[in-house]
N, C-alpha and C positions, 0 to 999 in steps of 0.2 A: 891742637886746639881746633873745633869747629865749632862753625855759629851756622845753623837751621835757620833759614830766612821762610815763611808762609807768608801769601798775600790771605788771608780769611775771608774778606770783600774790599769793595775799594774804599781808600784810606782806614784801614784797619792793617797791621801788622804785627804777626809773631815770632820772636827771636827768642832762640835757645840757645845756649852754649854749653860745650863739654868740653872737658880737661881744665887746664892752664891758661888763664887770661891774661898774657903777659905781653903781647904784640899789637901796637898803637891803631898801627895797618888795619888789626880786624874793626875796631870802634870804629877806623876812617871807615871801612866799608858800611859798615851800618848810619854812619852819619849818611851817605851817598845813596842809603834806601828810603831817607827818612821828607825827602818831596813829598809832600801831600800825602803825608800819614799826618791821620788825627786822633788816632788808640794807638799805643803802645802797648803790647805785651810783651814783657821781658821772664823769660825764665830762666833760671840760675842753678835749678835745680842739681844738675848735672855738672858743673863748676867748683873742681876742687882747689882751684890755688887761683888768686889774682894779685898779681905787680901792683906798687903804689902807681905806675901808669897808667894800668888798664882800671884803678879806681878814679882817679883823677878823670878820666876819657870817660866813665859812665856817669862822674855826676855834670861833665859837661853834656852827656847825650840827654840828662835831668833836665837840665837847663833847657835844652834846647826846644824839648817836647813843651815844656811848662808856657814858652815863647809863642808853639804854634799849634798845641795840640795839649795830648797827657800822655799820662804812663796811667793804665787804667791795671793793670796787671805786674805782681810781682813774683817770682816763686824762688825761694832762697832753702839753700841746706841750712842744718847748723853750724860749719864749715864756716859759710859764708856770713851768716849770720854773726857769729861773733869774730869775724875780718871786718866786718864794718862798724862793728859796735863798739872793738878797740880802736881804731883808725878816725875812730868821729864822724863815720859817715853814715850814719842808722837813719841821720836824718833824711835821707834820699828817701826812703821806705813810709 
């Protein structure tokens, strides 16, 4: 698993992920980037397998943007796209 962190300006941030999203640890890392970020961009593109954790851990990262900021960006496979869409969580998107 890797997660691509870019600063693009200040409070602006883009996260990409590749392979397997199964380890909690990475979401905490991105919770711990998420100080004074006010755009979220999340790309998923590259994301072939996610744990019912690391869904759980993204729609609390949902939450959390929604709280102090947004997710102005999303970019999903069809992999991923129908992992949320059977799991109930389409509504993140």
């Amino acid at each position: 698993m890797n997660m691509i962190k870019t600063v693009e300006q200040e409070g602006v941030l883009s996260v990409s992920f590749r392979g397997r999203l199964e380890d909690p640890t990475v979401i905490m890392q991105l919770f711990h980037s998420l100080e004074g970020v006010e755009e979220l961009h999340l790309d998923l593109q590259k994301l072939n397998s996610l744990s019912p954790m690391g869904l759980h851990a993204l729609a609390a990262v949902q939450k959390y943007m929604r709280d102090h900021g947004k997710i102005v960006e999303y970019s999903l496979n069809s992999v991923m796209m129908k992992t949320f869409a059977t799991s109930g969580f389409l509504f993140l998107f």
